[in-house]
C-alpha positions in Angstrom: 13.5 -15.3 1.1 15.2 -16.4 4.6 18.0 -18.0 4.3 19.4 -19.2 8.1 18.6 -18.5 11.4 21.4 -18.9 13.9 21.5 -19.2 17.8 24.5 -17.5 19.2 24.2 -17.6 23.0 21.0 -16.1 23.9 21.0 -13.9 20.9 19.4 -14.5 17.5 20.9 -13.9 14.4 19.2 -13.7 11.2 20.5 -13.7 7.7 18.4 -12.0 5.2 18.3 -11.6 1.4 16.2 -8.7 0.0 13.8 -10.9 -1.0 13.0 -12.3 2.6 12.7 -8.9 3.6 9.9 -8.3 1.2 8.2 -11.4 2.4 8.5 -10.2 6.2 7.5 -6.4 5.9 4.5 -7.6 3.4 3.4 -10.0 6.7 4.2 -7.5 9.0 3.1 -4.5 7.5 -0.7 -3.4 9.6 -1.4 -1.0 6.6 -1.7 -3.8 4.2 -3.1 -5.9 6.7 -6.1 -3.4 6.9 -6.1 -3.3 2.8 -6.0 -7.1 2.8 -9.2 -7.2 4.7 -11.4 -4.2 3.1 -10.6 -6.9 0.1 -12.2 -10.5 2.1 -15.4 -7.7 2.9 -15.6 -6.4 -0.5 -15.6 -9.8 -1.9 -18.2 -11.1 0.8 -20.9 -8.1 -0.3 -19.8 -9.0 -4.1 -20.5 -12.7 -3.9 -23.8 -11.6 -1.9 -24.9 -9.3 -3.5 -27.8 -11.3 -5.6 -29.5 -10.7 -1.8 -30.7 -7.7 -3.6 -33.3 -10.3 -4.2 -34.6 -11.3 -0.9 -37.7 -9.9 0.4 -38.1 -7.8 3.5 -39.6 -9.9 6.1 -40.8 -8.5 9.4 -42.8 -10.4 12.1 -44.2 -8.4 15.2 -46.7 -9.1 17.9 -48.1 -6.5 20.8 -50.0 -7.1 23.9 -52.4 -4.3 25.0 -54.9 -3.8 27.9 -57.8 -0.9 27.6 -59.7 0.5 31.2 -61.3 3.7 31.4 -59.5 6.8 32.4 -62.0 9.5 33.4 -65.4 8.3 32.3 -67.7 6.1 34.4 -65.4 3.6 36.0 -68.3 1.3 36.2 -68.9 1.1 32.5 -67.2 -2.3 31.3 -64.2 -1.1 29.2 -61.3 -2.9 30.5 -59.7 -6.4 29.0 -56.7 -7.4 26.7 -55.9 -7.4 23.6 -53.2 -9.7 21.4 -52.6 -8.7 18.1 -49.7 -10.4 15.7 -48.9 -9.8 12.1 -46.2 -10.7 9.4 -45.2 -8.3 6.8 -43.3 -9.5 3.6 -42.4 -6.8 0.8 -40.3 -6.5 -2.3 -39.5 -3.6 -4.3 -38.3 -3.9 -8.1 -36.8 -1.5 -9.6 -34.7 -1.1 -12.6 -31.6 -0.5 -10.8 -31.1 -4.2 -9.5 -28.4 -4.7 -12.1 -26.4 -1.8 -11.6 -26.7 -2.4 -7.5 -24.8 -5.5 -8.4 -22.4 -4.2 -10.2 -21.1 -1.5 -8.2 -20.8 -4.3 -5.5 -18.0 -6.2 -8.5 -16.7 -2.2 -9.2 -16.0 -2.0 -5.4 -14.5 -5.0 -5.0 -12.0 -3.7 -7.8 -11.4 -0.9 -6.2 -10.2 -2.2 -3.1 -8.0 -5.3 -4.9 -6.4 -2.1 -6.9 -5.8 -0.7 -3.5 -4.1 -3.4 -2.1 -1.9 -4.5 -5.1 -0.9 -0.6 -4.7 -0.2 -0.3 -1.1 1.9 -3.8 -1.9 4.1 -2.5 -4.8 4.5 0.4 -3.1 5.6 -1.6 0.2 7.7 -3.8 -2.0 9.3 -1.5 -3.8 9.9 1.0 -0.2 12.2 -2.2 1.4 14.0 -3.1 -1.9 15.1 0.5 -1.8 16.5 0.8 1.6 17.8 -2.8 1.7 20.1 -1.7 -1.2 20.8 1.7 0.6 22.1 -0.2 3.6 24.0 -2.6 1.5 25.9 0.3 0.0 26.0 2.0 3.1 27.4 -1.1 5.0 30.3 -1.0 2.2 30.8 2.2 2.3 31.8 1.6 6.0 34.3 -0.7 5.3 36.0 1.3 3.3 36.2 4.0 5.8 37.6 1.1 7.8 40.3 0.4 6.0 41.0 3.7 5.3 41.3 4.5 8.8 43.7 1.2 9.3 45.7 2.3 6.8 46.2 5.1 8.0 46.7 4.2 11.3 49.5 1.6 10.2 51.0 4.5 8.6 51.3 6.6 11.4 53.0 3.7 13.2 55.5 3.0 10.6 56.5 7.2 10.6 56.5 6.5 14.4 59.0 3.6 14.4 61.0 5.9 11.6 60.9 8.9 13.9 62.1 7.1 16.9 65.3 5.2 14.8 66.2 8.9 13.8 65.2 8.2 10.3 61.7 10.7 10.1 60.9 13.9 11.5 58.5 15.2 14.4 56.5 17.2 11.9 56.5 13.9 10.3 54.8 11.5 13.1 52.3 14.3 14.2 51.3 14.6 10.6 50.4 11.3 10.2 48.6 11.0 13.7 46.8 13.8 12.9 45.3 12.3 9.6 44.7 8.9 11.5 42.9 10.8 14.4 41.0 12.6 11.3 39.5 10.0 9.8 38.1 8.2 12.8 35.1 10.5 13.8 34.5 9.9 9.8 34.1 6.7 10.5 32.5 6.1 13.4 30.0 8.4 12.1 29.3 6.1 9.5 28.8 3.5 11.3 26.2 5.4 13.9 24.3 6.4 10.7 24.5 2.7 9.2 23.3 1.0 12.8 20.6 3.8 12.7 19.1 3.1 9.6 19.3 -0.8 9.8 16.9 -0.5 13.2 14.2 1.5 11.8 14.5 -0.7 8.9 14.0 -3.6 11.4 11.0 -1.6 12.5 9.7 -1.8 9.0 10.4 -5.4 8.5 8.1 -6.1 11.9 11.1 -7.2 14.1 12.7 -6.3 17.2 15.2 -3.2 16.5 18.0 -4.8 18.7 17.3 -8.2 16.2 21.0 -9.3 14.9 20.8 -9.4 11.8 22.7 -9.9 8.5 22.3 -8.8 5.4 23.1 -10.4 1.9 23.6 -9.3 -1.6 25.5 -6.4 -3.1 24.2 -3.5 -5.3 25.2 -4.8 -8.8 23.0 -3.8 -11.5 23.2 -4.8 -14.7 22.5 -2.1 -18.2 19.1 -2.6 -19.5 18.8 -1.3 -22.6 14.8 0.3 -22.6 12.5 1.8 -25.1 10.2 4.8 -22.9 7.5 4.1 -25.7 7.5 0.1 -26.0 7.3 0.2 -22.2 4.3 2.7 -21.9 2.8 0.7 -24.8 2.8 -2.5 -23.4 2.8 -1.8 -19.8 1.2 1.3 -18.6 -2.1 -0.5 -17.9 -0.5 -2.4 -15.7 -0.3 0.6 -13.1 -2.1 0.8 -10.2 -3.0 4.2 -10.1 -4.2 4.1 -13.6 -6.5 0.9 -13.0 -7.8 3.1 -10.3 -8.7 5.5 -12.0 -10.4 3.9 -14.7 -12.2 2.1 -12.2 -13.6 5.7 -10.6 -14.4 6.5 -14.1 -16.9 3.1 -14.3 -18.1 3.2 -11.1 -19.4 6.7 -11.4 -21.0 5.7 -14.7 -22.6 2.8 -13.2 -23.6 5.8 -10.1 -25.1 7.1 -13.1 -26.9 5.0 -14.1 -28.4 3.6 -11.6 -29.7 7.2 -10.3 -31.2 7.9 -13.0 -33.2 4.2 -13.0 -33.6 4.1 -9.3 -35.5 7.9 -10.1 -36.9 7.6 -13.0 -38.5 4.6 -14.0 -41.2 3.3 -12.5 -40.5 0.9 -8.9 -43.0 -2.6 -8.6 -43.5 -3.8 -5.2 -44.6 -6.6 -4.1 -46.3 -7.3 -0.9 -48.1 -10.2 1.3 -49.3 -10.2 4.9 -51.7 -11.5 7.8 -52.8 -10.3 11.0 -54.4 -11.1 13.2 -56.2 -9.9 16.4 -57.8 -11.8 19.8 -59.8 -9.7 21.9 -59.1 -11.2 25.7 -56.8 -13.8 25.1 -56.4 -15.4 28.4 -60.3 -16.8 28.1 -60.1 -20.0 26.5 -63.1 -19.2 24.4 -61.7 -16.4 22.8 -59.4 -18.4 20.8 -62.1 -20.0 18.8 -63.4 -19.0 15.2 -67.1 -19.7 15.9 -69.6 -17.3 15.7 -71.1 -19.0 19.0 -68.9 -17.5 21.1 -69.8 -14.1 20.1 -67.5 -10.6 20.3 -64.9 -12.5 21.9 -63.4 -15.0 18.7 -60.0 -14.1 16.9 -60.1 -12.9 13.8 -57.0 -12.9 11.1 -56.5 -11.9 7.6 -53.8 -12.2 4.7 -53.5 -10.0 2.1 -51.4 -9.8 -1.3 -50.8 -6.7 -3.3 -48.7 -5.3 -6.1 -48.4 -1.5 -6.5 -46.0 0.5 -9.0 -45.1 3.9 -8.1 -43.9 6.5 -11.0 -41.2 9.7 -10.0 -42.5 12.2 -11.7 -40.2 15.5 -10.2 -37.2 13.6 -11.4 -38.3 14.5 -14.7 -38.9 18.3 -14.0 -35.8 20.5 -15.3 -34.4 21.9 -12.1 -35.8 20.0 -9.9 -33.2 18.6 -7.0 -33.4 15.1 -8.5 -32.6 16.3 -11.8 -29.7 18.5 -10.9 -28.1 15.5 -8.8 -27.8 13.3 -11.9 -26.4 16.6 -13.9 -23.9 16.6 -11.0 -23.1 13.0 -11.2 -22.6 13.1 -14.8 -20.2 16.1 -14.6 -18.3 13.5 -11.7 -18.3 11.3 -14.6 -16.5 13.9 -16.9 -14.2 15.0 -14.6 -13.0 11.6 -13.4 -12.4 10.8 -17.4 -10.6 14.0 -17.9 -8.3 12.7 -14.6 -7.9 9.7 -16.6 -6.5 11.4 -19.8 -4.4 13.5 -17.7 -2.6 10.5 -15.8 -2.0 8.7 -18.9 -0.3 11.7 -19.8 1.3 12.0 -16.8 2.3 8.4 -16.6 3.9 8.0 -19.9 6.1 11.4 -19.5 7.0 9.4 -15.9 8.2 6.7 -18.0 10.5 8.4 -20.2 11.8 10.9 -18.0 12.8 7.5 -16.0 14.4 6.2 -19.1 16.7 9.0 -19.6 17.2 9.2 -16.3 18.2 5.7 -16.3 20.8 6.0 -19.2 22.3 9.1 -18.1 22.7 7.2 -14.2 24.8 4.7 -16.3 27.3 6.7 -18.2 27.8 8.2 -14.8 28.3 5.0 -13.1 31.0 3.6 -16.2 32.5 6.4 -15.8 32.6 6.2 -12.1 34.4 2.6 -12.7 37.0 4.0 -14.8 37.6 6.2 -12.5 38.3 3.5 -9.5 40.6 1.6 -11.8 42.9 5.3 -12.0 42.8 6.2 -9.1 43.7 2.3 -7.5 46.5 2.9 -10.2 48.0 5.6 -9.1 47.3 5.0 -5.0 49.7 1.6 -5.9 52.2 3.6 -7.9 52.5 6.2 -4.8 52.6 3.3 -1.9 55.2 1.6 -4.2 57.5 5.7 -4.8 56.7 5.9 -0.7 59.1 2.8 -0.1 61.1 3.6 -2.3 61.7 7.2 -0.6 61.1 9.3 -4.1 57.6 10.6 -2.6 56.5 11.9 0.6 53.5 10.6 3.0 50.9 13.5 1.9 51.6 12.5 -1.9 50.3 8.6 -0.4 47.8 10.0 1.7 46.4 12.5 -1.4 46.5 9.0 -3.5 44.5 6.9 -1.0 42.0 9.6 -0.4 41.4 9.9 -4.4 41.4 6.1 -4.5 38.8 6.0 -1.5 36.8 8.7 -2.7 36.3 7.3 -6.3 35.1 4.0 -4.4 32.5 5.6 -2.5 31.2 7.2 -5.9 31.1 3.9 -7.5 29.2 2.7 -4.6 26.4 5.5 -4.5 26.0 5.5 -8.2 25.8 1.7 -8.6 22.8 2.5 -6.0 21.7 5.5 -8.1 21.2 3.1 -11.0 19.0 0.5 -9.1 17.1 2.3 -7.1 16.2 4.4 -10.8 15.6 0.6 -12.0 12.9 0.2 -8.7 11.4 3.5 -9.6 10.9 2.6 -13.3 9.2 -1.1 -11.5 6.9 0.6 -9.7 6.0 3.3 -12.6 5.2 -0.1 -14.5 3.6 -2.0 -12.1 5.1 -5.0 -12.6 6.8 -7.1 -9.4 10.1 -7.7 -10.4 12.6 -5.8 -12.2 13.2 -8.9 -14.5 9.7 -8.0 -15.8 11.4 -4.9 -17.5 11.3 -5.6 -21.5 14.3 -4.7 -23.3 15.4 -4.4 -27.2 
């Protein structure tokens, strides 16, 4: 989470652990703002979706006025007519449940989404947070490097002027300081680089200060490919997807073939009603007194059931849509198999991968401690005059060189560790079970 916030001058500086950065890019982030509300509308049509249930209601009203056009003029056809009705209708078919459901399937569909789009985010800023951890280490050992190796040049500088070190000497050595700094700053350039479009990510201003906290540690987790698929590989997105497709296309399925196949009962009420020349006062009454001119309404109820019948003929277009939604329903299964397939061979190809990332990193270690050895046992032969500068400068470059292995294969192993998170689809690394 966010640890401080500073104020230096005008400038803010911001200390963040990799877990705050998770927290800002997931508040940030517009892609999962957009995922995060498909979900609210999925879950508003799934918690109304018993409105399959309301009837249709419709109210309408018309005014119209009659006058002859090309017969006699004289002939008394002209006047007004108001005419109002309301219409209420509901169809039943069999279908109502599945209509339902795939409301609930779809609302599934998009929390799967989101919870994918998330892990994925998640698992995207752990990743380069660590890279520019091991990348800001990296460049302060290039640092040092580089000041060791300009302190060297000045002590063969000071030897060379008291008569006590050649020319070939001094330029040497201010040729291997001059070296190492465009190595250096190059690193840096790279480093500030990556940390702005990181920023980017995180939804802050590129030219934010900011500090980062944490090193790249990780610790050996001893893993079983098949306990984890066992226990685990439901857990994966991609695979609740899936399985998702696979019952919303069976609940398609079904509800064609209802929807087209069994019979449909409507129901239906009604009135209208219609005043010939409404603006006479009389015409408004009901009597028979009054004569042509009274208003005159009527309700009615009904109930009617319609059967599809050409659903039912072999070849016909409805019955070769449902044979094409049932071979949707096939194929999305057959995807299904295939990606458990695919996921558990993920998962233990990311095992291996795993322990062979940490023999390599032990073994990087071993090497460090060596190579620090013998660049302590040179410095120490240096002063004492029984080795030259390049032997020292040979040493330092081993010592350095085994340091920045160490670094990038410490960040080999985690960022194997993230990749073996998401394959699980769990949130946290700690949710890993070992033997």
């Amino acid at each position: 989470m966010l640890v401080a916030v500073a104020m230096f001058g005008w400038s803010e500086s911001i200390v963040l652990t990799i877990d705050g950065a998770v927290e800002l890019a997931i508040e940030n982030n517009a892609d999962l703002e957009n995922a995060r509300i498909d979900v609210l509308g999925a879950a508003r049509r799934a918690d109304s979706a018993w409105n399959v249930f309301l009837p249709s209601i419709s109210v309408s009203t018309s005014l119209n006025h009659t006058a002859s056009a090309f017969s006699d003029p004289f002939i008394p056809r002209d006047g007004w007519t108001f005419s109002g009705a309301v219409n209420v209708s509901l169809p039943l078919q069999a279908s109502l449940p599945e209509q339902i459901k795939a409301t609930q399937l779809a609302l599934e569909a998009q929390e799967i989404s989101y919870e994918q789009a998330r892990l994925y985010l998640q698992v995207q800023v752990e990743r380069e947070f660590a890279y520019l951890l091991v990348a800001r280490s990296n460049v302060n050992l290039l640092a040092t490097s580089l000041d060791l190796a300009e302190q060297r040049y000045e002590q063969t500088r000071i030897l060379y002027e008291n008569g006590r070190a050649s020319e070939l000497s001094m330029l040497q050595a201010q040729v291997s300081a001059a070296n190492q700094r465009p190595t250096y700053l190059q690193a840096v350039a790279d480093y500030e680089e990556r940390l702005r479009t990181f920023l980017i990510v995180l939804g802050l201003d590129p030219t934010t200060e900011i500090e980062l906290t944490g090193a790249v540690e990780p610790s050996e987790m001893a893993l079983d490919a098949d306990r984890l698929a066992s226990e685990l590989l439901e857990n994966r997105p991609d695979i609740q997807s899936l399985r998702t497709q696979v019952e919303t296309l069976e609940n398609t399925l079904r509800l064609s073939s209802r929807s087209q196949r069994l019979p449909t009962l409507a129901l239906s009420a009604g009135w209208n009603t219609s005043v010939p020349d409404p603006f006479t006062g009389d015409s408004w009454r009901n009597t028979t007194m009054t004569g042509p001119g009274t208003w005159t309404d009527a309700a009615t109820v009904g109930v009617s059931v319609s059967v599809p019948i050409d659903s039912w003929i072999p070849g016909s277009g409805a019955d070769v849509a449902l044979d094409s939604t049932a071979d949707a329903v096939e194929q999305a299964q057959n995807r299904l198999m295939y990606s458990l397939d695919s996921a558990r061979t993920e998962i233990a190809n990311l095992v291996a991968e795993l322990e062979t990332a940490w023999i390599t990193m032990e073994e990087s270690k071993v090497n460090v401690e060596l190579s620090q050895t013998a660049y302590d046992l040179s410095e120490e032969a240096y002063r004492r005059g029984t080795v030259d500068r390049l032997s020292v400068e040979d040493s330092q470059q081993s010592y350095l060189s085994a340091q920045q292995t160490l670094l990038f294969n410490q960040y080999s192993y985690y960022s194997g560790l993230l990749s073996l998170k998401l394959a699980l689809g769990v949130d946290s690394i700690e949710q890993i079970p070992t033997l």
